[in-house]
TILUM-728261 format. One record per residue (C-alpha): residue number from 1; residue in one letter; z, y, x. Coordinates in steps of 0.25 Angstrom, whole numbers, plus 5000, padded with zeros to 4 digits. Each point is the difference from the previous one (the first is absolute). Layout:
// TILUM-728261
<pt><num>NUM</num><residu>A</residu><zz>Z</zz><yy>Y</yy><xx>X</xx></pt>
...
***
This chain:
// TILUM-728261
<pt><num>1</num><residu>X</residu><zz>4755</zz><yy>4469</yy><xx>5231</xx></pt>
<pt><num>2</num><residu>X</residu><zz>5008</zz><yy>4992</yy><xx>5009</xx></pt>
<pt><num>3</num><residu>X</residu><zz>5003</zz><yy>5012</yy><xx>5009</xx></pt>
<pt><num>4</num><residu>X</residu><zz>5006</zz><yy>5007</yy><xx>4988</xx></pt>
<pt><num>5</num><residu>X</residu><zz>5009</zz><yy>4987</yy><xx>4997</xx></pt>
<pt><num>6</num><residu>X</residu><zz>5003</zz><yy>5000</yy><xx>5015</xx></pt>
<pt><num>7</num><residu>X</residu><zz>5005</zz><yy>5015</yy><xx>5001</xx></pt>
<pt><num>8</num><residu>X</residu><zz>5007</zz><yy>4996</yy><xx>4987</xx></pt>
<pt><num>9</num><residu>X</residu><zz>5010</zz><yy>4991</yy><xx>5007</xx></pt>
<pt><num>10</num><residu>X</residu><zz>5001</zz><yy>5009</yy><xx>5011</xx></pt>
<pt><num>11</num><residu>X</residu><zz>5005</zz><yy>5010</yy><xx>4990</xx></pt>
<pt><num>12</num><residu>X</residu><zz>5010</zz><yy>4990</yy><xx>4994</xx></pt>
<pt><num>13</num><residu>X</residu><zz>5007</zz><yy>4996</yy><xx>5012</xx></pt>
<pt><num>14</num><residu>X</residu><zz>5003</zz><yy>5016</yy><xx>5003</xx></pt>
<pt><num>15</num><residu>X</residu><zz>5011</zz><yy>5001</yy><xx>4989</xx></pt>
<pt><num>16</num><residu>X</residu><zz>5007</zz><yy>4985</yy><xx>5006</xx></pt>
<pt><num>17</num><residu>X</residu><zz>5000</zz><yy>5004</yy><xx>5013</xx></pt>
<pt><num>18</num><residu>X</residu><zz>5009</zz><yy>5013</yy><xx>4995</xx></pt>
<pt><num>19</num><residu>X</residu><zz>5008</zz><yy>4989</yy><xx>4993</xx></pt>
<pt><num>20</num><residu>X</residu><zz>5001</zz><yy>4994</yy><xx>5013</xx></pt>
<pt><num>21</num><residu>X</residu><zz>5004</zz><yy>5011</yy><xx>5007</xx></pt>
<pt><num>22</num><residu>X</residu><zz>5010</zz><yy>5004</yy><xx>4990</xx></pt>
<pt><num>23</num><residu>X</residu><zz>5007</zz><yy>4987</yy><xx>5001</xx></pt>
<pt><num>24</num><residu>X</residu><zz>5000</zz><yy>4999</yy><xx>5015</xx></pt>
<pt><num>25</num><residu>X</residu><zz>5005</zz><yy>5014</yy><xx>5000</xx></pt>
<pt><num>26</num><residu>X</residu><zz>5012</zz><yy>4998</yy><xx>4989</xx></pt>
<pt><num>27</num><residu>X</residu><zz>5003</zz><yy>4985</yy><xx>5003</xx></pt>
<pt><num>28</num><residu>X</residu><zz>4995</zz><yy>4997</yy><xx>5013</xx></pt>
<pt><num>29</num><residu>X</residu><zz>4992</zz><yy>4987</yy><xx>4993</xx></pt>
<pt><num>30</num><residu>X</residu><zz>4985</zz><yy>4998</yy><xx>4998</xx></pt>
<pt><num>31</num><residu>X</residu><zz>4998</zz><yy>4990</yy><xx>4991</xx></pt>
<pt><num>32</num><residu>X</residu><zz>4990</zz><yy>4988</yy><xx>5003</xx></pt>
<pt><num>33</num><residu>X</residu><zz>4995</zz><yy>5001</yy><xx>4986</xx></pt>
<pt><num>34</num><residu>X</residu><zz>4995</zz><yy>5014</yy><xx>5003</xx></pt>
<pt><num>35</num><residu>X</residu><zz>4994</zz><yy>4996</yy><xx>5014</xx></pt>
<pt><num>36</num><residu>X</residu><zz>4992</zz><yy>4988</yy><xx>4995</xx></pt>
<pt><num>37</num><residu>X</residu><zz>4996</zz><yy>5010</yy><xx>4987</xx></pt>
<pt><num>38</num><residu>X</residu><zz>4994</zz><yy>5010</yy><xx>5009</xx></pt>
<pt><num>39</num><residu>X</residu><zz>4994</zz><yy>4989</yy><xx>5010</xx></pt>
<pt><num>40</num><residu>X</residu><zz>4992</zz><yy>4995</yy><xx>4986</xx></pt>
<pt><num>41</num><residu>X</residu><zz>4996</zz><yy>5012</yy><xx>4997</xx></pt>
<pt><num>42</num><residu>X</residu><zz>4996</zz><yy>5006</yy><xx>5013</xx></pt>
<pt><num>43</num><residu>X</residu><zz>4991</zz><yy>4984</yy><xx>5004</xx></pt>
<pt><num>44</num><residu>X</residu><zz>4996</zz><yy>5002</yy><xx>4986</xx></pt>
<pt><num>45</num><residu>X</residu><zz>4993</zz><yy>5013</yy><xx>5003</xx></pt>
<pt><num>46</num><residu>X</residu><zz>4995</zz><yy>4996</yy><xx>5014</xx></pt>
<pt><num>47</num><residu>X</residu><zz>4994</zz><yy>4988</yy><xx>4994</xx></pt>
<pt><num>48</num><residu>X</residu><zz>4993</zz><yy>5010</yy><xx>4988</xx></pt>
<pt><num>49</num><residu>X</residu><zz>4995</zz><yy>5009</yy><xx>5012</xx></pt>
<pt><num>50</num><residu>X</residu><zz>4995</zz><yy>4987</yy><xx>5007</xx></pt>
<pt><num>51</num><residu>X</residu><zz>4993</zz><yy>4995</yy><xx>4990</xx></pt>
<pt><num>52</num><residu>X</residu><zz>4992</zz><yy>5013</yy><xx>4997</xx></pt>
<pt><num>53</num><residu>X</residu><zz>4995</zz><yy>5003</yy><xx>5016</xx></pt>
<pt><num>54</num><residu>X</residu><zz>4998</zz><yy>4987</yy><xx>5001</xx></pt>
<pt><num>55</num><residu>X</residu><zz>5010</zz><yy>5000</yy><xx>5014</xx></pt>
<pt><num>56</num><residu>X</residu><zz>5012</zz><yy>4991</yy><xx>5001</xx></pt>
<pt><num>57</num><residu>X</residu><zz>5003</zz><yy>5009</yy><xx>5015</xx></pt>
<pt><num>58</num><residu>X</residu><zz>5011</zz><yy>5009</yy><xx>4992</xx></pt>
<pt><num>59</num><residu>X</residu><zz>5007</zz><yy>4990</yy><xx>4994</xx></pt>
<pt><num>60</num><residu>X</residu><zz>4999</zz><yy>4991</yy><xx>5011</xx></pt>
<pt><num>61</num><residu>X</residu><zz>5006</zz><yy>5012</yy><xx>5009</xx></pt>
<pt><num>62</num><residu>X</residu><zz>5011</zz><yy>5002</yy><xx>4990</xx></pt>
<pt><num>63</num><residu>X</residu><zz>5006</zz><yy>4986</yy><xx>5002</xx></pt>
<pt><num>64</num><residu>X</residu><zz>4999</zz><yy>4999</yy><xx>5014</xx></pt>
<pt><num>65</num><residu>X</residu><zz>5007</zz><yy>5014</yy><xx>5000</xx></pt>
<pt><num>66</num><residu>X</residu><zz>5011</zz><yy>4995</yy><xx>4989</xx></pt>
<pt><num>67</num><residu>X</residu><zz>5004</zz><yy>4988</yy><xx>5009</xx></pt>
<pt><num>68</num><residu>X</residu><zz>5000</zz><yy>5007</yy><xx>5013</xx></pt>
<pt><num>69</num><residu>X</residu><zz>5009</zz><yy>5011</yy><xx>4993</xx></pt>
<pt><num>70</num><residu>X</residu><zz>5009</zz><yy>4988</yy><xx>4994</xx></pt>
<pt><num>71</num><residu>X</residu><zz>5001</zz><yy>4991</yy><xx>5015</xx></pt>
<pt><num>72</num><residu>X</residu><zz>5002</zz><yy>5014</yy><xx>5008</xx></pt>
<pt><num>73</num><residu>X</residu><zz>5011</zz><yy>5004</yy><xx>4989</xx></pt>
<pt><num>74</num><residu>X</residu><zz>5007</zz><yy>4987</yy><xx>4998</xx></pt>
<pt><num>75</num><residu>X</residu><zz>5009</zz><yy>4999</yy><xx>5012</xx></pt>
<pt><num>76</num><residu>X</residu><zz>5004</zz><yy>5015</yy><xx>4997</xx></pt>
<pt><num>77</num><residu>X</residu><zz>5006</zz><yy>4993</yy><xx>4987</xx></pt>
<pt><num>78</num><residu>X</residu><zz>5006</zz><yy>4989</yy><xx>5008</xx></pt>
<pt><num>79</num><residu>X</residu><zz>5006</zz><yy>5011</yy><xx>5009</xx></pt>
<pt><num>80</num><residu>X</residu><zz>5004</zz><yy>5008</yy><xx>4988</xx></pt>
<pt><num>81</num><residu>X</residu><zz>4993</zz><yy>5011</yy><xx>5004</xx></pt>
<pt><num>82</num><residu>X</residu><zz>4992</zz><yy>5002</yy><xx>4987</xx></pt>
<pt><num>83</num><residu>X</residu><zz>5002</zz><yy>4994</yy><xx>4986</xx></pt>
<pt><num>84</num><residu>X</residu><zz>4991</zz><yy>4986</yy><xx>4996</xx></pt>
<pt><num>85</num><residu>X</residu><zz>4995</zz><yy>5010</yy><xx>4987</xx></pt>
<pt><num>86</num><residu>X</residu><zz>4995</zz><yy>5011</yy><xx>5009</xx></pt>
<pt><num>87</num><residu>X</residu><zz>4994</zz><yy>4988</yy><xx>5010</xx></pt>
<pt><num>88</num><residu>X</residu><zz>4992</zz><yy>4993</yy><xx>4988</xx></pt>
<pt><num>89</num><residu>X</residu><zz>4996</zz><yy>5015</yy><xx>4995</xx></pt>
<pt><num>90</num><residu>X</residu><zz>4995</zz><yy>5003</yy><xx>5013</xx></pt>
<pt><num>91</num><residu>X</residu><zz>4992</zz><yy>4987</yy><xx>4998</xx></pt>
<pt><num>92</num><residu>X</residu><zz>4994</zz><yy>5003</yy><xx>4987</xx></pt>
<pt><num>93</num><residu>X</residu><zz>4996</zz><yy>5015</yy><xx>5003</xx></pt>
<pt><num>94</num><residu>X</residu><zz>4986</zz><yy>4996</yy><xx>5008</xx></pt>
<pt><num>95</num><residu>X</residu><zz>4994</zz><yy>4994</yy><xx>4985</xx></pt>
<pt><num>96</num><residu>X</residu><zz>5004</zz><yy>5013</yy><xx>4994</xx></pt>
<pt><num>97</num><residu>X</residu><zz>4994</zz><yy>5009</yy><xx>5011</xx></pt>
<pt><num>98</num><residu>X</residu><zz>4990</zz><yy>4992</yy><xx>5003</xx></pt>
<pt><num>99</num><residu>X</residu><zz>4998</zz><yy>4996</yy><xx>5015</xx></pt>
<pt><num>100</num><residu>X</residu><zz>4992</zz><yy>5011</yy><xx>5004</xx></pt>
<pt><num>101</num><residu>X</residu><zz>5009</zz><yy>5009</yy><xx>4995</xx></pt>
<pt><num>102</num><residu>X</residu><zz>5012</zz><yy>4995</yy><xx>5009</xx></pt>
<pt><num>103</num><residu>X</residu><zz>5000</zz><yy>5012</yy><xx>5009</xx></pt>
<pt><num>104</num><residu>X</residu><zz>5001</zz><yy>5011</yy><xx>4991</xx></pt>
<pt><num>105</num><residu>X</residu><zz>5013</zz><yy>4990</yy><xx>4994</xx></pt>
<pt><num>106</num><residu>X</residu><zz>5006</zz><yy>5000</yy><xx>5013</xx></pt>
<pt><num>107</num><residu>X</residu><zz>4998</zz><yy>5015</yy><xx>5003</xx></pt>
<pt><num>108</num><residu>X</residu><zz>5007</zz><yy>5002</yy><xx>4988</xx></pt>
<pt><num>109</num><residu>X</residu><zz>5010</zz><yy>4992</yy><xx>5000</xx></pt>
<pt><num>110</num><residu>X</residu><zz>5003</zz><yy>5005</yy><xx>5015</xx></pt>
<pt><num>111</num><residu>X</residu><zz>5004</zz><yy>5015</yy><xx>4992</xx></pt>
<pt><num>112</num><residu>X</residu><zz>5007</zz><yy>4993</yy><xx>4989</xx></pt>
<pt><num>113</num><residu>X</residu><zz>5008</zz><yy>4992</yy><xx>5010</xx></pt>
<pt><num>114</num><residu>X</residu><zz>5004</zz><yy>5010</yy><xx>5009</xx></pt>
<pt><num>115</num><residu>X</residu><zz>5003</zz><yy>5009</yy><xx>4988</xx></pt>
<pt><num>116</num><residu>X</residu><zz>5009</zz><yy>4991</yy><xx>4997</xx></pt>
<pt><num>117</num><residu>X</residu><zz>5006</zz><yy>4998</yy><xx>5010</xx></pt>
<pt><num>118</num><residu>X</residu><zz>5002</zz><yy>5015</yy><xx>5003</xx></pt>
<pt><num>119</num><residu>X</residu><zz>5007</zz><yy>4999</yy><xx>4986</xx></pt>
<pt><num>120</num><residu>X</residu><zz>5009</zz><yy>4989</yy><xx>5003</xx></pt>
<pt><num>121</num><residu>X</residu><zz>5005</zz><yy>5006</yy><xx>5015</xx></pt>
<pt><num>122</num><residu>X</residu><zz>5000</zz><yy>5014</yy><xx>4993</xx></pt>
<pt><num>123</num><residu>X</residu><zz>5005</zz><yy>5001</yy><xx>4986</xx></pt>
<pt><num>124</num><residu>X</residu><zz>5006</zz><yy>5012</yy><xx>5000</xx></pt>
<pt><num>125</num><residu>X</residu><zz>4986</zz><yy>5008</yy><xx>5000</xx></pt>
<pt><num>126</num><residu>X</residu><zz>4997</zz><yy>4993</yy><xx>4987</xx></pt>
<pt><num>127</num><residu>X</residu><zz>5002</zz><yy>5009</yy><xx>4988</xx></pt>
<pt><num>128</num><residu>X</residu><zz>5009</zz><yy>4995</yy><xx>4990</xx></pt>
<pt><num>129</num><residu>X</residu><zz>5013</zz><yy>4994</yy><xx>5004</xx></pt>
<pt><num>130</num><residu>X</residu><zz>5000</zz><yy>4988</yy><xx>4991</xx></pt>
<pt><num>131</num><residu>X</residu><zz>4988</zz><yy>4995</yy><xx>5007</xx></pt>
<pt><num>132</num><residu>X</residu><zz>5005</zz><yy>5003</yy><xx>5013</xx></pt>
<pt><num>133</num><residu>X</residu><zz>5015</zz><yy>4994</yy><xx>4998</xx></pt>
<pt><num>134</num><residu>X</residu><zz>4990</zz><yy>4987</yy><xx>4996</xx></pt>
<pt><num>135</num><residu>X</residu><zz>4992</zz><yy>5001</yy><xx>5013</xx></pt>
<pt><num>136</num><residu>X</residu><zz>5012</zz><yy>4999</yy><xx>5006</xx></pt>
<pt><num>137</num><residu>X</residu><zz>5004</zz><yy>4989</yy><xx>4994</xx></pt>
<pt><num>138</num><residu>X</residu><zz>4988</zz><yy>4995</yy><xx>5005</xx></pt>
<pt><num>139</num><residu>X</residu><zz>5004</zz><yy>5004</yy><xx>5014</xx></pt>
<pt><num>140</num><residu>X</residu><zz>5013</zz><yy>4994</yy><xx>4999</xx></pt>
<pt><num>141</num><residu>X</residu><zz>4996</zz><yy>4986</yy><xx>4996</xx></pt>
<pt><num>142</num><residu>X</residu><zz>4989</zz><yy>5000</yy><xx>5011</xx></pt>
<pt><num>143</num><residu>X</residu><zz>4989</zz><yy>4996</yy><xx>4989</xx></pt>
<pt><num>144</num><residu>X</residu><zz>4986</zz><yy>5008</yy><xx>4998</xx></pt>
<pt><num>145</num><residu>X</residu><zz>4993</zz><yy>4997</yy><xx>4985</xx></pt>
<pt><num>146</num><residu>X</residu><zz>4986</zz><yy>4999</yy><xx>5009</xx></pt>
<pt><num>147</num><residu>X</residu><zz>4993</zz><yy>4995</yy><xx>4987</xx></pt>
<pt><num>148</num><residu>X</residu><zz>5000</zz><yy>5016</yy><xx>4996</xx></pt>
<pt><num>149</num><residu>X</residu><zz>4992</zz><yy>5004</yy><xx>5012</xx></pt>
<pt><num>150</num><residu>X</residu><zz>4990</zz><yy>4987</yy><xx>4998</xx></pt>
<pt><num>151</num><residu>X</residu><zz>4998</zz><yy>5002</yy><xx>4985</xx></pt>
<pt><num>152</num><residu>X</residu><zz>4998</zz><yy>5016</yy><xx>5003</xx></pt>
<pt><num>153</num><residu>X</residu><zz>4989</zz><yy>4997</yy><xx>5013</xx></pt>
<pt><num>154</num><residu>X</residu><zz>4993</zz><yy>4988</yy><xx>4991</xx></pt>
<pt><num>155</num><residu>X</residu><zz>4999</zz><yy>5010</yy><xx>4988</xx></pt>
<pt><num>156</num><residu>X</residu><zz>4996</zz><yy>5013</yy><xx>5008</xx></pt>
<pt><num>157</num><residu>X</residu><zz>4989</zz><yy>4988</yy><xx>5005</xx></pt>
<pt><num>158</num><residu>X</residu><zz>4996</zz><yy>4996</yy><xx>4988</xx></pt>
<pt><num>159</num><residu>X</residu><zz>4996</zz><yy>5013</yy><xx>4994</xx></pt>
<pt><num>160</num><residu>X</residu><zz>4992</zz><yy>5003</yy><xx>5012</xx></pt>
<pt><num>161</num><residu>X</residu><zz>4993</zz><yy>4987</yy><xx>4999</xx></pt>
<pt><num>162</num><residu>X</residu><zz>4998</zz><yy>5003</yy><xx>4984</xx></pt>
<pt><num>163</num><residu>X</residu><zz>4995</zz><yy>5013</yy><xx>5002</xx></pt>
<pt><num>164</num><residu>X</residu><zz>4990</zz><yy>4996</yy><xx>5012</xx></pt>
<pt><num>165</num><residu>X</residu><zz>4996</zz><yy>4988</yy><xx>4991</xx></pt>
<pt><num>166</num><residu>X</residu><zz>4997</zz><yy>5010</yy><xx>4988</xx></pt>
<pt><num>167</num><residu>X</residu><zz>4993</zz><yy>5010</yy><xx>5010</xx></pt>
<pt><num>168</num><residu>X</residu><zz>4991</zz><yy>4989</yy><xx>5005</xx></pt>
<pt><num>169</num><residu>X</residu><zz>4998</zz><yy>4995</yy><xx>4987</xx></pt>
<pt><num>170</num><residu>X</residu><zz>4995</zz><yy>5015</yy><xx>4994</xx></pt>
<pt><num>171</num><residu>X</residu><zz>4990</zz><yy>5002</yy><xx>5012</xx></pt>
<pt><num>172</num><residu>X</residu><zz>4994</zz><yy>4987</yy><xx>4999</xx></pt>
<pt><num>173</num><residu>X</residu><zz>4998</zz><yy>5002</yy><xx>4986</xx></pt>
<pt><num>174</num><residu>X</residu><zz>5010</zz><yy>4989</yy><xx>4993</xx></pt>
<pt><num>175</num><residu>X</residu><zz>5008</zz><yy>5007</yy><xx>4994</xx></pt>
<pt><num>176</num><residu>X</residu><zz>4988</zz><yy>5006</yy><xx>4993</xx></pt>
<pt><num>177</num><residu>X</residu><zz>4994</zz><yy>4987</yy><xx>4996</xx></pt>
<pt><num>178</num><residu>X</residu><zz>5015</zz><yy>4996</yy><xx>4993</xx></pt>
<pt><num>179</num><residu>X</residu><zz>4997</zz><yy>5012</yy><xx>4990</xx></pt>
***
């Protein structure tokens, strides 16, 4: 039952990080409030998972990986290279994921990235020209919304891991014990 309850976290920070994204993309702001929601959430979900297998590994992985993220990212901030919301997202994401799961994270958001950043130094093959005159916007004040990349990578990852946790479950026979 806790892995149920565990997945059910998972699947509640899906529609914040969208928030998240939204925000970033239209204001350029990630609130902390949101960051420390979806930090609660995603250590609240490790810690489910943990206590079912009975192995801390994960969660222990998870924080090691969320403050090597933050140290690395910090002095980016102080550089004003990247935003201090996109640096403590970044710092969250591993409890969401999971440590395990940091690769297919980073794969992801590797495309999301360079998409975005194929769409900021080439508006004009977007489709619509309201968006484009707003990426240009973007362009002209130098700033990326890097949260939208972020949210986008740590949602794609988060559906994987639900469905990998939901096809494990079924063949080991838990989701048939639930019914």
């Amino acid at each position: 039952m806790l892995l149920v309850e565990a997945l059910l976290l998972k699947v509640l920070a899906i529609p914040l990080l969208a928030r998240i994204a939204w925000l970033d993309f239209t204001t350029q702001r990630i609130a902390n409030r949101d960051v420390l929601l979806l930090l609660c959430l995603g250590a609240g979900g490790m810690l489910l998972l943990s206590l079912q297998s009975g192995s801390w590994w994960d969660m222990g992985l998870s924080a090691v990986a969320g403050l090597v993220l933050f140290l690395a990212l910090f002095p980016f901030w102080l550089l004003r290279k990247i935003g201090a919301g996109d640096v403590k997202l970044m710092a969250v994401i591993p409890f969401l994921t999971g440590g395990n799961d940091l690769v297919v994270f980073s794969m992801l958001l590797l495309v999301f990235a360079l998409i975005t950043a194929a769409a900021m130094k080439y508006p004009f093959l977007l489709p619509a020209g309201a968006f484009r005159l707003y990426v240009q916007h973007f362009d002209r004040k130098g700033v990326v919304p890097f949260g939208v990349p972020i949210s986008i990578a740590a949602i794609c990852t988060i559906a994987f891991v639900i469905y990998k946790s939901l096809v494990l479950a079924n063949s080991s026979g838990i989701l048939n014990q639930l019914n």
